[in-house]
N, C-alpha and C positions, 0 to 999 in steps of 0.2 A: 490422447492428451499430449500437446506438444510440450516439446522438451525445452533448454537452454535456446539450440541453436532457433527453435521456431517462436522464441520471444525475441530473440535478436532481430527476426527477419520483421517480426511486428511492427516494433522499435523501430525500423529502417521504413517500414512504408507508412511508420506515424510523419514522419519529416515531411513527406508530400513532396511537392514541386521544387523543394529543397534541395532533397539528390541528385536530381537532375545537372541542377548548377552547379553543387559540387564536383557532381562527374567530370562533367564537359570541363569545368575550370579548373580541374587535377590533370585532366589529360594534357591541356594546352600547357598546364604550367609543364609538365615532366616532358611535352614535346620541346617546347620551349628551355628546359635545362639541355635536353639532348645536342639540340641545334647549336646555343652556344659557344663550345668549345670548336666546334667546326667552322662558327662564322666569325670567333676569337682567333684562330689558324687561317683562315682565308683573309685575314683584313692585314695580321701580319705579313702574308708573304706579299700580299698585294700593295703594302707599305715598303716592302722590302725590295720589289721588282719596279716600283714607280719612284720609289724616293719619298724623301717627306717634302719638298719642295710642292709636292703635286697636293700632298696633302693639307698645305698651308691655303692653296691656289681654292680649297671646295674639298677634298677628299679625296678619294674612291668611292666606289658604290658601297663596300662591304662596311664602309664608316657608317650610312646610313642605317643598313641593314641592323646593325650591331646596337645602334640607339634603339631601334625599335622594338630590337628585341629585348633590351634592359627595362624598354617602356612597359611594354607586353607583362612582361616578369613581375614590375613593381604593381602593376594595375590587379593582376592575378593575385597577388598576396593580400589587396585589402578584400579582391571581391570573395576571397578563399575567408579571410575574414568575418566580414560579413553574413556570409552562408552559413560558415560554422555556428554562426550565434542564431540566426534563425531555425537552422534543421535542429538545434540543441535544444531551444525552447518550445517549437512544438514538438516532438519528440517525448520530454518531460512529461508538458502539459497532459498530452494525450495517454501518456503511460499512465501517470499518475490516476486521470479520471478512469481509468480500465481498472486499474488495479483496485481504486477505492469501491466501485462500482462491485469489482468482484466479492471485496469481503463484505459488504454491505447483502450481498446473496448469496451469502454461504449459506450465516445463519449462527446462532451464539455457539452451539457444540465446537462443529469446526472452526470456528477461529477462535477458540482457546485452544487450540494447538499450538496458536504464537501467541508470546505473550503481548499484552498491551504496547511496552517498548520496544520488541524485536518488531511489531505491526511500525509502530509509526517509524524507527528505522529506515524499514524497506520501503515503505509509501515514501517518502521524504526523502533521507538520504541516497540511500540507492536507487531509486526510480535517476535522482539528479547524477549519478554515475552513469547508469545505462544508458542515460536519455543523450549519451553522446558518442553508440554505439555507430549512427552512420558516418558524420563525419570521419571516426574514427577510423571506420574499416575501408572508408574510400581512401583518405591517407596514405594507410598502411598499405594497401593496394597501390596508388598511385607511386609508392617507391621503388616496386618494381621492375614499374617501367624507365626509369632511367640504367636500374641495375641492370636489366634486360640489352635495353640498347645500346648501353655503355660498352657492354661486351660485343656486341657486335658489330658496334664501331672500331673496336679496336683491332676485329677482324679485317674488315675492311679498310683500314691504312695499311695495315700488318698483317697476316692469319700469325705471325712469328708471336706479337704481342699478344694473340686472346689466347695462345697455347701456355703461354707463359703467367699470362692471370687464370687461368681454367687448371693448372698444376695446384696449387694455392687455395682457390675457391673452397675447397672443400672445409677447409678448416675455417672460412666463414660462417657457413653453413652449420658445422657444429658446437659451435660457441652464441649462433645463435638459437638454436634447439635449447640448447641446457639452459639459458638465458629463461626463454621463453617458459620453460615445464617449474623452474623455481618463482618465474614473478608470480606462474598461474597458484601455486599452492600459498605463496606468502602473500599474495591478495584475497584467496579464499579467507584466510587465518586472522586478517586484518580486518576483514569487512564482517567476518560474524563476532569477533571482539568489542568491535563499533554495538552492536545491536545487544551483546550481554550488558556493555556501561549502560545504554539507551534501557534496557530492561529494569536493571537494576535504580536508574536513573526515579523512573513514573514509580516504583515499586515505593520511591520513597517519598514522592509529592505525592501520594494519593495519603500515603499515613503518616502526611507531614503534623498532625495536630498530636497524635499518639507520641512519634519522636520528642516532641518538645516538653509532653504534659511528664516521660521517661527520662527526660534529661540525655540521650543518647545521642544526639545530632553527631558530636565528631566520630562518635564511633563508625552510626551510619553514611558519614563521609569516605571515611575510609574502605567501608565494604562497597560504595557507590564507585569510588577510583582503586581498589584493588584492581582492574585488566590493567588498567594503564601501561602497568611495566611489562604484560603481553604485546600491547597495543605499540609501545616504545618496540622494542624487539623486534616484533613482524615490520614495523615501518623503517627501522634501521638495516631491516634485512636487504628489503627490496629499495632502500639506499645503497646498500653492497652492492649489491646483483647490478645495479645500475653502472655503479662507479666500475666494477671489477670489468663485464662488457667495453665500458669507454675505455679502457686502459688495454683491454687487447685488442678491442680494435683500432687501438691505436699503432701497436705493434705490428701485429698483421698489416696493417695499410702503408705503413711503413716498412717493411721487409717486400711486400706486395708493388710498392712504389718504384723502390731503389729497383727491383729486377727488371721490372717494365722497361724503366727508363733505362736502364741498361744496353736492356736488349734493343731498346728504339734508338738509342747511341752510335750503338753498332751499325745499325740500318741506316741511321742518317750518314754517316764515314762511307757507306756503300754507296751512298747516294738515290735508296731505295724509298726514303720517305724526306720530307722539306721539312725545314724547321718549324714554318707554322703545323704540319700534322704531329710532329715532336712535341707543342705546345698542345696540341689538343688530344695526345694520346697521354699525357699526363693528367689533365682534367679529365678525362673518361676513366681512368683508373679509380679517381677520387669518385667518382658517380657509380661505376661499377662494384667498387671493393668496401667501402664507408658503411657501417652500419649505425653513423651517426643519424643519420637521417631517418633510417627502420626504427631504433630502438625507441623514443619517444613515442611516435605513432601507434607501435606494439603495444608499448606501455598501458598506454590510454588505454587502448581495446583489450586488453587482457585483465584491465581494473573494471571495465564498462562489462567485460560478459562475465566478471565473478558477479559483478551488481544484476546482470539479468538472471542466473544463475536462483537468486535470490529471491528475486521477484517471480522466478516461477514457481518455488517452492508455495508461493502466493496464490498464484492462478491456478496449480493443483490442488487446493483445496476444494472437493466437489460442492457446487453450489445448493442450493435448494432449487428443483425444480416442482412447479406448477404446471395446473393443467388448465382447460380450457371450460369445464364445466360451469354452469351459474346455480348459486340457489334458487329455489322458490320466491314466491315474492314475500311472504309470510313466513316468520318462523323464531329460532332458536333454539332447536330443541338439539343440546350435546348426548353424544353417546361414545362412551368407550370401550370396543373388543380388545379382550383380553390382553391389554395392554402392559408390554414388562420395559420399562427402561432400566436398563446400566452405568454405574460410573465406576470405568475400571472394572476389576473383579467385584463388585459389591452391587446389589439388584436393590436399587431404590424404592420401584414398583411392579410388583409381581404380578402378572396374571390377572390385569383390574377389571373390571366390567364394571360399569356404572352408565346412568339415563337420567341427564336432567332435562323434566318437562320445561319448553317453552314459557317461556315467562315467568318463571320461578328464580327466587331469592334465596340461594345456601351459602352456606361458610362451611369452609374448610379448615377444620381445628389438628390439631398432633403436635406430638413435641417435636423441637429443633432435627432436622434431616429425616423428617417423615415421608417428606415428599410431599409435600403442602404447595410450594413456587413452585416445583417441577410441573407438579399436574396441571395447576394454572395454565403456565406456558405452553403445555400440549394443547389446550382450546385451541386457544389461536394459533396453533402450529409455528411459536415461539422454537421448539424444540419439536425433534419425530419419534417416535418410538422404536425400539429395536427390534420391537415384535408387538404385535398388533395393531390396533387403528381405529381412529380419534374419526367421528363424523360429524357434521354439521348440518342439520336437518335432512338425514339422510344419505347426505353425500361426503365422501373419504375426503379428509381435508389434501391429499394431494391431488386429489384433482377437481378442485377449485382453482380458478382464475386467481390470480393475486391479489390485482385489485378489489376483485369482488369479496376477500376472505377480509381483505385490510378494512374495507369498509361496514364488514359484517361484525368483526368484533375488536372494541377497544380496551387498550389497556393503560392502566393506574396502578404505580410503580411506588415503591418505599420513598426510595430517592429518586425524583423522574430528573430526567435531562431538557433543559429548553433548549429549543431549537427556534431560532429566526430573530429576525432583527429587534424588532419592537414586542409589546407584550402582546400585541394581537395578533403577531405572525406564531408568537409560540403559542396561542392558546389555536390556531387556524392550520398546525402544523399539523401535515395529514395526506392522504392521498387527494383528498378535493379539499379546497379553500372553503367553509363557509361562508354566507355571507354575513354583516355586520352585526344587524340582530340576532344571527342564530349566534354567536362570539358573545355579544352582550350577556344573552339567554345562558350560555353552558357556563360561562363567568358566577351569575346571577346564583344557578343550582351550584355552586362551588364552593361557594358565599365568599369570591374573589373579587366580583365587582369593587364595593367600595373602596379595599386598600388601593382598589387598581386605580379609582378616580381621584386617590389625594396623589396619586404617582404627578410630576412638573407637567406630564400632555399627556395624560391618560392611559386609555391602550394604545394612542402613540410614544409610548416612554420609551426610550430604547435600554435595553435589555440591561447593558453595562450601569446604565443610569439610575437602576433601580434598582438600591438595594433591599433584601427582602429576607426574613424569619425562615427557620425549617418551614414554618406552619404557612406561612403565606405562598411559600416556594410550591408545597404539597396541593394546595387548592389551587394553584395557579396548572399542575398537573391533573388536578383533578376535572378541569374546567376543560384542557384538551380533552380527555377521555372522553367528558357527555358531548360535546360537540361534532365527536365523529363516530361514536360506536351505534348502530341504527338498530343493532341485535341481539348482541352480547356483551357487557359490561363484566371485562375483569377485574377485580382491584385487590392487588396482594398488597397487602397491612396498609393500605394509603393513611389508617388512624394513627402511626406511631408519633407523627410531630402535631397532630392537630389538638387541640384543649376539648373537656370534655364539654362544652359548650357547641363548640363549631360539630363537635364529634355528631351530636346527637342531631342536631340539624342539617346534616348530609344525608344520616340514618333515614331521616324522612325523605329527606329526596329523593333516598332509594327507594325507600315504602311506597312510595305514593306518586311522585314525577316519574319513576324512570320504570313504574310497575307496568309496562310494554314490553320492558326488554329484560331477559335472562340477565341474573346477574348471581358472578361470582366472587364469595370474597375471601380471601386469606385472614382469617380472623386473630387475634389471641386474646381481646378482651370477651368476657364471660357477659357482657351487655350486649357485646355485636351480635356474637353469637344468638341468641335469646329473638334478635329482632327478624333473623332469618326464615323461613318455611322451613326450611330445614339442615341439619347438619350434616357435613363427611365428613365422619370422624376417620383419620388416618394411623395406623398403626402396623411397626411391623412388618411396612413395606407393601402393605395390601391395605384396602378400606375395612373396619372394623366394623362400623354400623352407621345408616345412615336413619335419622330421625330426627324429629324437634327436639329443639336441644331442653324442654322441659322435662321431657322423656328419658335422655340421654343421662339429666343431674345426677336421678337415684346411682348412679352408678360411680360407687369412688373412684374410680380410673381414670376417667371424664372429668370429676370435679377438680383431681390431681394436676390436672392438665394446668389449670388458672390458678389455681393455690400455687403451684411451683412459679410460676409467675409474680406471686404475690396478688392477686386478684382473685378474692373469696367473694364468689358472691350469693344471695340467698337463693334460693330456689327460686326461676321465675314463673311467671302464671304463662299458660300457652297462650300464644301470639294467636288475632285474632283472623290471619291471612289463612288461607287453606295448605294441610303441609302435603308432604313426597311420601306417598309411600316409600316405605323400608325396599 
């Protein structure tokens, strides 16, 4: 699993052909600062040895030189520019599709390790920090190089003068360390305060209707900007750190200055160096000694790797891996070994073993955290089990192909989410596109069609365009499901927004249209149930008994189940479909 630094280096070869430019146009700029103060010192003495007479007359040569090198300099700055904003955007871009990519295959377990807002944070905000880790660290690098050469320019007019900056140095050096170790902890501090507001933030649009019907909004304002005065703090910090830095190195560069030029005083009186290397052994001070230049650059890169920092804690989430296997071409038949899932210390379900035959119709009945949607989810390897294993006509659902598991069983959700632009992209939303009549057709079985055709252009309506009831929203979920599930048909409560009208005429859908394919359903009305082959009844963290739910009635425990609901119903006659053995 790589770390921080091997998202950084990610980051850096998302940029592409980017770096490159940056490179090459850091080094030329820093050759180019270098060069200056020596062809600023050669143009004066050669002003000084010619006259200005001569200079009125065309120059000297160093006149030209000196133009081009400010030309050089200023061309450099926009193309340093430019780059910056290209390596940043792809960079981003490319982070960003990796990162989403990733949580998209994790899988629902592991990514409720972060919450909803700490997720979109990191995908969002931080991905747009780190995404500007190359320019960054080329930068920061490229200051280096004048610091480097400064000093050794200053050897070379002088060794007198690099003895006398190289006494001193050190204390550069350690004001920039301390610098460094406090931005890194006050931008860790700052960037995970960012993603507890962002948490807190979704925590309170998701139950923004509860807020309002409570009368508590200002309250939950104030628990939504409670970090703030962290979030003030950490960013006034690394305002200090900033400012305190600029102010001794301003001293230092100053104390650093005066001695140089001292000392090049003395040498000039000796006649040891010319006044233009006195001019340019001043400028190499300010290049060698200045951590004006570092600190910003740092800055960046040390905000950019708390942000990849972050995003790796993303990419360590282990993914879901698949395997390569295919089904049969016929089938459905689920089976579960002795399957135990966990949440936390507390066993959901114990040691399950259960076989539904192929093409059979059960419900899944148990009160509230029986493990009713758990078990669901492990069909379709929504979720894995901690111990045991979930097969799918034989074969271990992890080692099934992905695509071929996505295509084998679909699901129908309480609250489904649309996905795609128009209403035929979300009802086509899937691993393969249908084509238009089979959209029409999973509509049709949904009994979504009609609201869908008073929609302004049909299933061209776009999404925004159209607005739609819990109930129409649900069939409009329901419509994807048949359209793509060719095997297995989940549907945890999809009845809870639909009217008992619509109810019963999906009820037959399933009876009758969709009796090819295994179907599973999360039940709690005591009619769904009834319409089933058969029931799992859930209890206790294990299955209690599996039978027609005709069978099951006699039994108070069972009837308890819908009556606590509010839903008495009378005893029904056995359904006329063939049931599951017990």
């Amino acid at each position: 699993m790589e770390g921080t630094n091997g998202v950084m280096a990610r980051i850096v070869a998302h940029a592409g052909p980017w770096v490159t430019v940056l490179t090459v146009n850091a080094v030329v700029l820093a050759g180019a600062e270098l060069a200056l103060p020596a062809v600023l010192g050669a143009t004066i003495d050669s002003i000084l040895q010619t006259g200005t007479e001569t200079v009125a007359g065309g120059g000297p040569p160093w006149l030209a030189v000196l133009a081009l090198l400010i030309a050089l300099l200023v061309a450099g700055d926009a193309l340093d520019d430019l780059a910056v904003g290209g390596a940043t955007a792809r960079s981003t871009s490319r982070l960003r599709h990796a990162a989403m990519w990733h949580v998209l295959s994790v899988g629902l377990r592991g990514v409720r390790r972060l919450s909803a807002g700490e997720l979109t944070a990191r995908l969002v905000g931080n991905t747009a920090e780190a995404g500007t880790v190359a320019p960054d660290l080329i930068r920061a690098l490229a200051t280096l190089i004048p610091a480097v050469g400064g000093t050794i320019a200053l050897a070379l007019i002088d060794p007198w003068l690099c003895i006398t900056f190289l006494a001193v140095a050190p204390l550069l050096v350690a004001v920039l360390w301390i610098f460094t170790r406090d931005a890194a902890d006050l931008s860790d501090s700052y960037l995970a305060t960012q993603g507890s507001i962002a948490s807190r933030l979704v925590q309170a649009l998701t139950g923004a209707r509860t807020i309002a019907a409570a009368g508590t909004a200002e309250r939950e304002v104030r628990r939504v900007l409670e970090p703030l005065d962290d979030l003030h703090r950490h960013g006034v910090g690394m305002w200090r750190a900033q400012s305190r830095i600029t102010v001794q190195d301003m001293l230092l560069f100053a104390a650093l200055e005066i001695a140089v030029l001292a000392v090049a005083g003395l040498q000039l009186e000796r006649g040891r160096i010319t006044p233009g290397e006195l001019l340019a052994a001043s400028q190499y001070v300010a290049l060698a000694a200045t951590l004006s230049a570092v600190v910003p650059s740092l800055s960046r890169l040390i905000r950019a790797r708390s942000a990849a920092a972050r995003i790796q804690d993303v990419f360590a989430l282990p993914p879901t891996a698949y395997g390569q296997s295919a089904l049969p071409p016929d089938g459905g038949r689920i089976q579960l070994r002795d399957v135990t899932v966990r949440s936390g210390d507390r066993v959901v379900l114990d040691r399950v073993n259960l076989v539904v035959p192929a093409g059979s119709f059960v419900a899944l009945v148990g009160r509230s955290g029986s493990g009713k949607s758990l078990l669901a989810r492990l069909i379709g390897r929504l979720v894995d089990p901690d111990e045991g294993e979930v097969l799918l006509d034989w074969v271990p659902l992890p080692q099934l192909d992905r695509r071929d598991l996505r295509r084998a069983v679909g699901y129908g959700f309480e609250r489904p989410a649309l996905v795609g632009d128009t209403l035929a992209d979300a009802v086509a939303f899937g691993v393969d596109r249908p084509d238009p009549p089979e959209i029409v057709a999973a509509a049709r079985a949904a009994r979504a069609d009609d609201f869908i055709r008073r929609m302004p252009a049909g299933y061209l309506t776009c999404r925004s365009e159209a607005p739609m009831s819990g109930g129409e929203l649900q069939r409009l979920g329901l419509a994807r499901t048949f359209a793509h599930a060719n095997r297995v048909l989940v549907l945890d409560d999809v009845a809870a927004s639909l009217d008992t009208v619509t109810d019963h005429e999906i009820s037959k859908v399933l009876t009758v249209a969709m009796a090819d394919r295994t179907r599973v359903l999360v039940a709690h009305r005591a009619s769904t149930a009834a319409r089933a082959d058969a029931v799992i009844w859930l209890d206790g963290a294990a299955i209690r008994a599996v039978a027609p739910h005709h069978e099951l009635w006699a039994d108070p425990d069972y009837r308890a189940l819908f009556e606590a609901a509010g839903i008495d119903a009378p005893v029904p006659k056995p359904p006329m479909s063939a049931g599951i053995p017990a």
